[in-house]
C-alpha positions as CSV (number, residue, x, y, z in Angstrom):
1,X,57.1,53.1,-36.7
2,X,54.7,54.2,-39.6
3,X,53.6,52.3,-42.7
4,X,51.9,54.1,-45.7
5,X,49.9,53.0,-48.0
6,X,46.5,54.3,-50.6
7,X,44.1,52.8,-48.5
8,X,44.1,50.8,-44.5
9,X,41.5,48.1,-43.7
10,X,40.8,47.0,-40.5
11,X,40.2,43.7,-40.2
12,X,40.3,40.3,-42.6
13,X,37.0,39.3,-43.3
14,X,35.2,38.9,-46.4
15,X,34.8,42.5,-46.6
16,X,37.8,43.7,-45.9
17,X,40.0,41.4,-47.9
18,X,37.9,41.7,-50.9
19,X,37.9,45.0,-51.0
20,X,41.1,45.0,-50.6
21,X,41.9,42.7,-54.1
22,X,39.8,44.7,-56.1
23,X,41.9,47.7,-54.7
24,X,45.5,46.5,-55.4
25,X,44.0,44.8,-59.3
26,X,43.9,49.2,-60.2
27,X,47.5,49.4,-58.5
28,X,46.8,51.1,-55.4
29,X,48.8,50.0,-52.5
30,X,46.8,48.4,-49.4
31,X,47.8,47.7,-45.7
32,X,45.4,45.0,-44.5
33,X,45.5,44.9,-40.4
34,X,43.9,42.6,-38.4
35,X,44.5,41.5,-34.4
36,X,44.5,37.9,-35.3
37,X,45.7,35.5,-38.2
38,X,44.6,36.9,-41.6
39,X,41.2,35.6,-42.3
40,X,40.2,35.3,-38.5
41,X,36.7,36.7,-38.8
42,X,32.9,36.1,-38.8
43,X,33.3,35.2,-41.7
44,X,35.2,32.3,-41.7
45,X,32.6,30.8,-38.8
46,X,29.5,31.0,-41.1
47,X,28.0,28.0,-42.5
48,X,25.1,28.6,-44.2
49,X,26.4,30.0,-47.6
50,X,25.6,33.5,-49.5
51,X,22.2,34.1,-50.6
52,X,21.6,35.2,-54.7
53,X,19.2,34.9,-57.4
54,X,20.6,32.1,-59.1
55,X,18.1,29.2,-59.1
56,X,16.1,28.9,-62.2
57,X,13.0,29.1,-60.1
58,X,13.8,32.7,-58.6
59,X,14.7,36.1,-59.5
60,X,15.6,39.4,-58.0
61,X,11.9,40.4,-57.1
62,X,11.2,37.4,-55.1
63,X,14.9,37.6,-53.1
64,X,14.2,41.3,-52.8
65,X,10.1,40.7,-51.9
66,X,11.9,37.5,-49.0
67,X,14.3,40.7,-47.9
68,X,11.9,43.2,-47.2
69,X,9.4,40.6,-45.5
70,X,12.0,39.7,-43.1
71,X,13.2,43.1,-42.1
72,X,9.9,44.2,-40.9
73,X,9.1,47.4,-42.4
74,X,12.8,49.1,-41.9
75,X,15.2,48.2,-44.7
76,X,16.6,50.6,-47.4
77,X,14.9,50.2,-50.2
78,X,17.9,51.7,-52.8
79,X,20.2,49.0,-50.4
80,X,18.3,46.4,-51.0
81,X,17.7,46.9,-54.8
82,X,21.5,47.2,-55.8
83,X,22.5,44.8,-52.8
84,X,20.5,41.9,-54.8
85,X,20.8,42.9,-57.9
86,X,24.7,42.8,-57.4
87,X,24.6,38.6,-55.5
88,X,25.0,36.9,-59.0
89,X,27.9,38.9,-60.0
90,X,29.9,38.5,-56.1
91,X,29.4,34.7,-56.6
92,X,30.9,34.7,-60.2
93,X,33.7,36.8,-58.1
94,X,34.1,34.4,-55.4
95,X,34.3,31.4,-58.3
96,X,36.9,33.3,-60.0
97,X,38.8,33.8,-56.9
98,X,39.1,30.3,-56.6
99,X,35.9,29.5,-53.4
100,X,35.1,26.0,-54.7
101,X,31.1,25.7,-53.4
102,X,29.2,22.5,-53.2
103,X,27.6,21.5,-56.7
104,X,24.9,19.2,-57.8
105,X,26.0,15.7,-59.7
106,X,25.2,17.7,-63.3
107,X,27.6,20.1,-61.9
108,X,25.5,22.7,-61.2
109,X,26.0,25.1,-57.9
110,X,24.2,23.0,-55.2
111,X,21.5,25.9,-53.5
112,X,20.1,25.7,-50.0
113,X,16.9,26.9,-48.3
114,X,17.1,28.4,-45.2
115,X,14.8,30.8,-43.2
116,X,12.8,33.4,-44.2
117,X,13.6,32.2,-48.2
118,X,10.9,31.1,-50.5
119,X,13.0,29.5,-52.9
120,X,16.7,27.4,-52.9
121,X,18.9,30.7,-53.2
122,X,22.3,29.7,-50.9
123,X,25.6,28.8,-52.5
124,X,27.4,26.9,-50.0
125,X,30.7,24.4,-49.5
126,X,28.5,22.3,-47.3
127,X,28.8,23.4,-43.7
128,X,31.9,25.2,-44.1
129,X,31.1,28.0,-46.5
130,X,32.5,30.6,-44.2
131,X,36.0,29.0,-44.1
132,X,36.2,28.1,-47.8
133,X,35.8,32.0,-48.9
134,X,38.1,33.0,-46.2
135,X,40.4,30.8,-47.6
136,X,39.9,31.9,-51.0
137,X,40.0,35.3,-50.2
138,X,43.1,35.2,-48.3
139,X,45.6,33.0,-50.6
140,X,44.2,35.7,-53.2
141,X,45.3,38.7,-51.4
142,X,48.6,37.4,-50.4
143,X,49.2,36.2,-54.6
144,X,48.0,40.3,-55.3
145,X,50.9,42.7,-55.9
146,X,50.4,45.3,-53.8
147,X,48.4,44.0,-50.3
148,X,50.4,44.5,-47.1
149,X,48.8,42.0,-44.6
150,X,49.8,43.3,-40.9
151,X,48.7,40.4,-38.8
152,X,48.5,40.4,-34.5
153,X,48.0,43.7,-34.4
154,X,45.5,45.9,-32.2
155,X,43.9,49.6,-33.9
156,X,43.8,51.6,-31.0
157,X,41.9,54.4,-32.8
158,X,41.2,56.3,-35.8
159,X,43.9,59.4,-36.4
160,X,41.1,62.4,-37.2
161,X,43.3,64.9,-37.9
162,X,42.3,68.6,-36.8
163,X,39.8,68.7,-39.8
164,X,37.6,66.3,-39.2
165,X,39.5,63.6,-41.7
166,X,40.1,60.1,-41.3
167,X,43.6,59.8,-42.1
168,X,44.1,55.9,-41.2
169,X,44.9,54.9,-37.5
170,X,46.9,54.0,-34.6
171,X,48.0,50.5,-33.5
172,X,50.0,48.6,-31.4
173,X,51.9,45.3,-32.8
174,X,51.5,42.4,-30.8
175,X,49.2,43.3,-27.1
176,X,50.8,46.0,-26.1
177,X,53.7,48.3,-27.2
178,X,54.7,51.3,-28.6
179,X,52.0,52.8,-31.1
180,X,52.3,52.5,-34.7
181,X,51.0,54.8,-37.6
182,X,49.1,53.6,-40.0
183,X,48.6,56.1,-42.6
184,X,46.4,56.3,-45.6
185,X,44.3,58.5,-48.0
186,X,41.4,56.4,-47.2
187,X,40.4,53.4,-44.3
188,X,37.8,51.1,-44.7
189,X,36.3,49.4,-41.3
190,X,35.6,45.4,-41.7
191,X,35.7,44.9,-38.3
192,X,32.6,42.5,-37.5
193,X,30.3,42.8,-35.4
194,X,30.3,42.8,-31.3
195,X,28.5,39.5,-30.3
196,X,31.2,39.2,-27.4
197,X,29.2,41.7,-25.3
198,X,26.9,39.3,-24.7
199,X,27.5,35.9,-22.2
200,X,26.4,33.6,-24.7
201,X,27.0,34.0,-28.7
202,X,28.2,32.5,-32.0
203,X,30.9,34.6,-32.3
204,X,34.1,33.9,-32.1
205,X,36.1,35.8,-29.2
206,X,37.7,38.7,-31.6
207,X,34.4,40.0,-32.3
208,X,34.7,43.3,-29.7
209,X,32.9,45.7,-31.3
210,X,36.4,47.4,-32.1
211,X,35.0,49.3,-35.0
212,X,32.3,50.4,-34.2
213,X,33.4,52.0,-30.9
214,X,36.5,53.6,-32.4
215,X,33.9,55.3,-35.4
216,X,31.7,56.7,-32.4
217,X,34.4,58.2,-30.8
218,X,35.9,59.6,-34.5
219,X,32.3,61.3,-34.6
220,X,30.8,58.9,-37.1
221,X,27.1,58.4,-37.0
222,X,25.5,55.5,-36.2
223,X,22.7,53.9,-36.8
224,X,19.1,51.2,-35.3
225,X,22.6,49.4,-32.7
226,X,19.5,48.1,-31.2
227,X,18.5,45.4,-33.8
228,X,20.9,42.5,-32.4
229,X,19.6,39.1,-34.1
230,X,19.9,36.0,-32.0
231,X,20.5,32.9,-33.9
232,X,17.7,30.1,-32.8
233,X,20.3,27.2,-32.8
234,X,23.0,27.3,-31.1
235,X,24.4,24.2,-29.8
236,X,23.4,24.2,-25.9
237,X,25.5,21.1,-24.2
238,X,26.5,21.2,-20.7
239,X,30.0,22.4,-21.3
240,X,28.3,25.8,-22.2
241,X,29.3,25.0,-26.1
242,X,27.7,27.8,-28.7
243,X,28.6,26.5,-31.9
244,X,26.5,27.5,-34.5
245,X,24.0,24.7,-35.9
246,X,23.4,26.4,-39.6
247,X,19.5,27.2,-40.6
248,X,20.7,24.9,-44.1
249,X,19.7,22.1,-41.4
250,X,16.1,23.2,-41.3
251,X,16.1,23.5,-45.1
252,X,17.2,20.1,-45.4
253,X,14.4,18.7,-43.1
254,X,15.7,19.2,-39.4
255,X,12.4,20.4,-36.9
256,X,12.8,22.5,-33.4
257,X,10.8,20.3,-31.2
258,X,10.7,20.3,-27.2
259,X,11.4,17.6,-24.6
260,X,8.2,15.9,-25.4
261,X,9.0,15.5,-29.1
262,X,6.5,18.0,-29.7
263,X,7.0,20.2,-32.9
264,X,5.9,23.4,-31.7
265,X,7.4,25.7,-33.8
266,X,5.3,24.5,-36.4
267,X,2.0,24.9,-34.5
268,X,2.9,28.0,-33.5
269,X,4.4,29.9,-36.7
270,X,3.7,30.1,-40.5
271,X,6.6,29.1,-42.0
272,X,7.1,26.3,-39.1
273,X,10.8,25.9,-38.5
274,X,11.7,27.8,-41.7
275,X,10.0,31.1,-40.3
276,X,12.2,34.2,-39.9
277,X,15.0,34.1,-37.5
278,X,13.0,36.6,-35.1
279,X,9.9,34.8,-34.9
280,X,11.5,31.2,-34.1
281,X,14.0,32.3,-31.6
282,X,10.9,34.3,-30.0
283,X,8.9,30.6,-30.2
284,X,12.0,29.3,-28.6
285,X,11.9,31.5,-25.6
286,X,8.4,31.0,-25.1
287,X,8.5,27.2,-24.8
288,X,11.4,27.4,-22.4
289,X,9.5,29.7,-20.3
290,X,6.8,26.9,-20.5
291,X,9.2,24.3,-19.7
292,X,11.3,25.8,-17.3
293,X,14.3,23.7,-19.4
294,X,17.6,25.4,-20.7
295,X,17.2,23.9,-24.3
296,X,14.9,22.5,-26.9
297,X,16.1,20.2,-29.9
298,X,16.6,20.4,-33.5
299,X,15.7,17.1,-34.8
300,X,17.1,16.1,-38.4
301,X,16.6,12.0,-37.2
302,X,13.4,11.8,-39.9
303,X,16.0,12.5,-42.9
304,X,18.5,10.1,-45.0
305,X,21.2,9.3,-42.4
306,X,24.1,9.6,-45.4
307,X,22.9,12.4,-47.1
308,X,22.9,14.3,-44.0
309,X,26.3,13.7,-42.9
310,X,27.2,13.6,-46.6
311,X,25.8,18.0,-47.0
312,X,26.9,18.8,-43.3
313,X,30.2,17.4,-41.7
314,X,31.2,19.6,-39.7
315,X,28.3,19.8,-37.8
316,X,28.1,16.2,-37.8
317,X,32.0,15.7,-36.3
318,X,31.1,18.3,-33.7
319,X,28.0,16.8,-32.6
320,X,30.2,13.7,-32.2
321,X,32.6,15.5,-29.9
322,X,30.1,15.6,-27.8
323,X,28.8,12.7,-27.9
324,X,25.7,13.3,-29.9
325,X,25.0,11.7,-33.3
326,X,22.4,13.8,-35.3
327,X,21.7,11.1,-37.7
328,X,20.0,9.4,-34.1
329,X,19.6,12.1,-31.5
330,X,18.1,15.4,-32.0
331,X,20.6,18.1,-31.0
332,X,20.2,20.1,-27.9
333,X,20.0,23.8,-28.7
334,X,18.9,27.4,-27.7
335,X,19.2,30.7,-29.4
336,X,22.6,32.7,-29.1
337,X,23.9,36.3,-29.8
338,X,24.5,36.3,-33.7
339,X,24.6,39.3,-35.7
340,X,24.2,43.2,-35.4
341,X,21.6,44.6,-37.7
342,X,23.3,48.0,-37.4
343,X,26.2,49.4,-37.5
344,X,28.2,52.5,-38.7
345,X,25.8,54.5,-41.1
346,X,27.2,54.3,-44.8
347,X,25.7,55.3,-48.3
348,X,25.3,53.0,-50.9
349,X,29.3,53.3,-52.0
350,X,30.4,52.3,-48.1
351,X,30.9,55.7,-47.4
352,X,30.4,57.3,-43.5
353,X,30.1,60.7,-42.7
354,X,33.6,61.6,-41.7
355,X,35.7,62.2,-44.4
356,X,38.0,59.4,-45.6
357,X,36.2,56.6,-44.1
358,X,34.6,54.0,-45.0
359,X,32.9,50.6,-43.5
360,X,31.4,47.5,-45.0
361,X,30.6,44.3,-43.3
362,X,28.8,43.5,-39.6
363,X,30.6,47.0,-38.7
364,X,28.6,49.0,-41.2
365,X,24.8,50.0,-41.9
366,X,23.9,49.9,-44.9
367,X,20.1,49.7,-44.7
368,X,19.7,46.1,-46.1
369,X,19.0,44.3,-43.4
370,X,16.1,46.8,-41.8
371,X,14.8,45.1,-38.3
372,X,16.1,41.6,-38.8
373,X,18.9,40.2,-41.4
374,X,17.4,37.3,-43.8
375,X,19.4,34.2,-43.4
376,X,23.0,34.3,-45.3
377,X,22.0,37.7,-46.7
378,X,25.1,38.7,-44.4
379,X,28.0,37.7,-46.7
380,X,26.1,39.2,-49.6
381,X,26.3,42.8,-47.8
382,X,29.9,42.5,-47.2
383,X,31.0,41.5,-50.6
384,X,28.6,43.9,-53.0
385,X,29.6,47.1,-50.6
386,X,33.1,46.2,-50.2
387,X,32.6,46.0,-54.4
388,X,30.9,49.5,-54.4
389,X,33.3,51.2,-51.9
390,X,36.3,50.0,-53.9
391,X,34.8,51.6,-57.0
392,X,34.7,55.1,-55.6
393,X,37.7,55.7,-53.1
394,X,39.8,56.2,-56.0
395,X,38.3,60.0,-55.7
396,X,39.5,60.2,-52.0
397,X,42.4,63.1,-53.0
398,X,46.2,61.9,-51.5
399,X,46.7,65.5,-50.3
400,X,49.3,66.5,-48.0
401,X,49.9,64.7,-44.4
402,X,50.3,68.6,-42.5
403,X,47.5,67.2,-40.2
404,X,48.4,63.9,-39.3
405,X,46.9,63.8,-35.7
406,X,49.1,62.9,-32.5
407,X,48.9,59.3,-31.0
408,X,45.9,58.7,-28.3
409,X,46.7,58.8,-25.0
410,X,48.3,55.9,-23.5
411,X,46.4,54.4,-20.3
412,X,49.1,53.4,-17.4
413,X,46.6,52.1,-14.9
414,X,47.1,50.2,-12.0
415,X,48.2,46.7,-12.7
416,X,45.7,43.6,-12.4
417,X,42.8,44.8,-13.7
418,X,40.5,41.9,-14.3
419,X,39.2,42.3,-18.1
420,X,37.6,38.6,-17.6
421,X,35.2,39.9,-14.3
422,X,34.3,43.3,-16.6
423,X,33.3,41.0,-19.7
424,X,31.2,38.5,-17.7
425,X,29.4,41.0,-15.9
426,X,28.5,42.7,-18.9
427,X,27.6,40.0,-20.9
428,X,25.3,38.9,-17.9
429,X,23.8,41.9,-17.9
430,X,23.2,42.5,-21.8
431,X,22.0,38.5,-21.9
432,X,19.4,39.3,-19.1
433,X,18.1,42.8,-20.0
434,X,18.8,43.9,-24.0
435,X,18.6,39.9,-25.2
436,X,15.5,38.0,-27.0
437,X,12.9,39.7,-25.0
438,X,12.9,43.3,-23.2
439,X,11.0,45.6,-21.1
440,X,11.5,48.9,-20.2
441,X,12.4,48.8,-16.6
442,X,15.2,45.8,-17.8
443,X,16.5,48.3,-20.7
444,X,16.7,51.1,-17.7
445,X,18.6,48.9,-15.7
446,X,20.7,47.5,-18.0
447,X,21.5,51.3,-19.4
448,X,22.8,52.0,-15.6
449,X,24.9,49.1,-15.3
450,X,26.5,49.7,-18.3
451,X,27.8,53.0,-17.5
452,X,28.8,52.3,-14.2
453,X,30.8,49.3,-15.9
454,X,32.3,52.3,-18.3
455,X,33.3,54.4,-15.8
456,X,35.0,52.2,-13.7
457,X,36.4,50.7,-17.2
458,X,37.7,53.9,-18.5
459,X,39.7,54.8,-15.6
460,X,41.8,52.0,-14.6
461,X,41.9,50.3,-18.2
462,X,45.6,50.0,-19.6
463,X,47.0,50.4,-22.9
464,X,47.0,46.7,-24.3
465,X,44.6,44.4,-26.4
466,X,42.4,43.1,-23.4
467,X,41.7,46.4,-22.0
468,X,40.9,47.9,-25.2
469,X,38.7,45.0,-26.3
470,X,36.6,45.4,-23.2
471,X,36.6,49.4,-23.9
472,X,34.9,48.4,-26.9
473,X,32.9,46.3,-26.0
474,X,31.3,48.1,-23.2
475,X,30.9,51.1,-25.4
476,X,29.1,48.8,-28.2
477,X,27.2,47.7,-25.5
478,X,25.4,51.5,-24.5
479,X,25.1,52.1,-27.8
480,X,22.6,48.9,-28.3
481,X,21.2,49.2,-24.9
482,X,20.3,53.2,-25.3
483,X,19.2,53.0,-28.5
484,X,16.7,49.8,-27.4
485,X,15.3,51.9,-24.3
486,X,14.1,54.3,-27.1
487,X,12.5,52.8,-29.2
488,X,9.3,52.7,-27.8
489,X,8.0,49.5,-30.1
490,X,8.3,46.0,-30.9
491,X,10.1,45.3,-34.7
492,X,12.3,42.8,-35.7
493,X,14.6,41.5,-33.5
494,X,13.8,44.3,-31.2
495,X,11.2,42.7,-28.7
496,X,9.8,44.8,-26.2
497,X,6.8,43.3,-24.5
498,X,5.6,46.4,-22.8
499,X,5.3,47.4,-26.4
500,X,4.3,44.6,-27.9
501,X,3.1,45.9,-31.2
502,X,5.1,47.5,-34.5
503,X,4.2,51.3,-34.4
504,X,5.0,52.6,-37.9
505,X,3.1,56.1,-37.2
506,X,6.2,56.9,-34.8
507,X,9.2,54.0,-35.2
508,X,9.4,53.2,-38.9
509,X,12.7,55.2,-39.0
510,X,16.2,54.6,-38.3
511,X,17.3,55.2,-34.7
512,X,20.8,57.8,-34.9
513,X,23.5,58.4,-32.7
514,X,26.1,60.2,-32.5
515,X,28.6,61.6,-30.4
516,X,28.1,64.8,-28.6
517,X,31.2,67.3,-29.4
């Protein structure tokens, strides 16, 4: 089977699906795939909100000056510049798109604080900001003429034709099958991110590193994978829950203190529980090294009991399904794999360096995040590069489909391969050697592991979803674990304590890979 269409996305995130409205409002015709339900994404698990200029106490140079402070020496500046510049004009987009965000009692748009930020700057629908544009987004793409939405279905790779061109991709329907052609002038990647690699994360299970591996084996470049952010609060109960306790917490009054009651985050760090995301979940570690505990606590106990299940209720009816009532008991948590800081290398317009393709989202590196992504500046990537992409693929030419490459091989393996023992075993190993902290001999060991785990992948993985997701995965996984034996400093996220310090004389460049032809 083959459907055509102007332009593929892969994947139903913000991203994705807003690029794809602002495609089919200048009549072109879009095919929007994604292995789950439409919307199923990262996005639609954030909390926190998007992060503009929009207070009347801020501007561009101070979110730009908060940007550049938190991504330790390494962010783009041109990225950063039209990245910020562009938040008031996404939000106006998301309003008009019909995102209903929390507001004040004047009416105004309600703005949080969270880390890193020096002023209220996040537009959120309370806890559930993620889910509210997803849902705007989607009943907005299925009300545009012209969006083709190709749900439960696995990309099994790029077609690269035998010029070098993207000319869409290959799929299966459902998890397994016989392939089916997606064709188009132009694809854009909104695939996420690849938080599944590791044991313990925020992200939600579809988030395989899908297309990131599939742009490294189309011969894309890509760029600092070793820059994996680890979200400070993650819900840790004894069931082994990871769900996501939003920073907007700390900005509403919530301290990280230990089993003592002891704040000491806020002895430790400037910036006390709103510091940076690196530098708390770094304080974390430490004091559970200390303690020899699995968790610390968030404590929001000190605030207005209403008001705090009033601004976040779905943190509040989770707690309670396991048994804890934040209002009363400070919340167990430790940090968790969150967000990759790299991705597939773009321009400014979204574009990669094999023809046709494009990327935007988790998937793509843009530059604007450097070392370590500010709080909530996430969705504001997504939305203004998605924007800028969907301004220039109208030059991608609709020439003639002589090249349209054959399908990839189809694996027949032996049967009973088990995906589930691959997955753990990798995640252990990426959670104990490439995680919070690192060290060269770890990194080495790790780097091993990993391709003995992608040997024995590639060679008796079958041709459905779970193998693939694991083929992924585990090639994600090199690419962050190779990049992080390199680099021979500590920045960011990236934590190496045998070298402990930020060396801008010989790291304060992007780390590129790409593969060998």
């Amino acid at each position: 089977m083959r459907i055509e269409s102007d332009y593929l996305i892969v994947g139903s995130g913000a991203a994705g699906l807003y690029f794809a409205i602002l495609a089919a409002q200048r009549d072109a015709s879009v095919t929007v795939v994604t292995k789950s339900g439409a919307g199923e994404s990262n996005t639609r698990y954030a909390q926190g909100g998007i992060a503009a200029a929009l207070g009347s106490d801020d501007s561009v140079a101070v979110h730009i000056q908060d940007t550049l402070d938190a991504g330790d020496g390494l962010c783009d500046a041109g990225a950063v510049q039209v990245a910020i510049e562009d938040g008031p004009r996404v939000v106006a987009d998301l309003l008009r798109l019909g995102t209903q965000f929390s507001r004040t009692a004047a009416g105004e748009l309600s703005l949080g604080r969270e880390g890193g930020h020096s002023r209220h700057r996040v537009a959120h629908a309370d806890d559930w900001t993620g889910r509210e544009i997803s849902r705007a987004l989607v009943a907005a793409a299925k009300s545009q003429e012209g969006i083709r939405l190709v749900a439960d279905t696995t990309v099994v790779d790029l077609a690269i034709d035998g010029k070098g061109r993207c000319r869409g991709a290959w799929a299966l329907e459902g998890s397994g099958g016989e392939p089916l052609a997606l064709q188009a002038r132009a694809t854009l990647l909104a695939t996420g991110g690849a938080g599944q690699m590791y044991a313990s994360t925020t992200n939600p299970g579809i988030a395989t590193g899908d297309g990131l591996a599939m742009a490294y084996r189309a011969g894309a470049t890509l760029a600092n994978m070793e820059f994996v952010q680890f979200h400070p609060t993650a819900l840790a109960h004894e069931q082994g829950n990871t769900f996501l306790i939003t920073e907007a917490l700390r900005g509403h009054g919530a301290i990280l203190v230990n089993d003592e009651g002891e704040a000491f985050v806020e002895k430790q760090l400037e910036g006390g529980s709103l510091a940076t995301r690196d530098r708390v979940a770094r304080a974390i570690v430490a004091e559970l090294k200390r303690s020899g505990r699995r968790h610390v606590y968030l404590d929001v106990t000190a605030q207005n009991a209403e008001q705090t299940r009033r601004r976040f209720p779905n943190i509040d009816r989770t707690c309670r399904e396991y048994g804890i009532d934040m209002t009363r008991d400070p919340i167990p948590v430790a940090p968790a794999a969150h967000y990759l800081c790299g991705g597939v290398h773009t321009n400014l317009h979204g574009r990669t360096d094999v023809p046709g393709l494009y990327a935007a989202g988790e998937v793509a590196h843009t530059g604007f995040h450097g070392a370590n992504r500010l709080a909530s500046n996430s969705l504001l990537e997504a939305l203004v590069f998605a924007r800028r992409a969907a301004d220039v693929v109208i030059e991608e030419s609709a020439d003639d489909q002589a090249h349209w490459p054959s399908p990839p091989e189809k694996h027949e393996g032996g049967e009973g391969e088990d995906c589930r023992r691959w997955r753990a075993e990798m995640g252990a190993t990426m959670l104990e050697w490439v995680g919070i902290e690192r060290d060269d001999g770890g990194l080495q060991k790790a780097c091993n592991r990993l391709a003995e785990l992608a040997e024995e992948i590639d060679a008796r993985r079958t041709h459905d979803q779970a193998s693939l997701e694991v083929w992924n995965l585990v090639t994600a996984a090199q690419l962050v674990a190779n990049t992080a034996r390199m680099r021979k400093e500590s920045r960011g996220v990236h934590y190496n304590t045998d070298h402990p310090r930020r060396d801008d004389e010989n790291w304060q460049h992007e780390s590129l890979v790409q593969l060998a032809r």
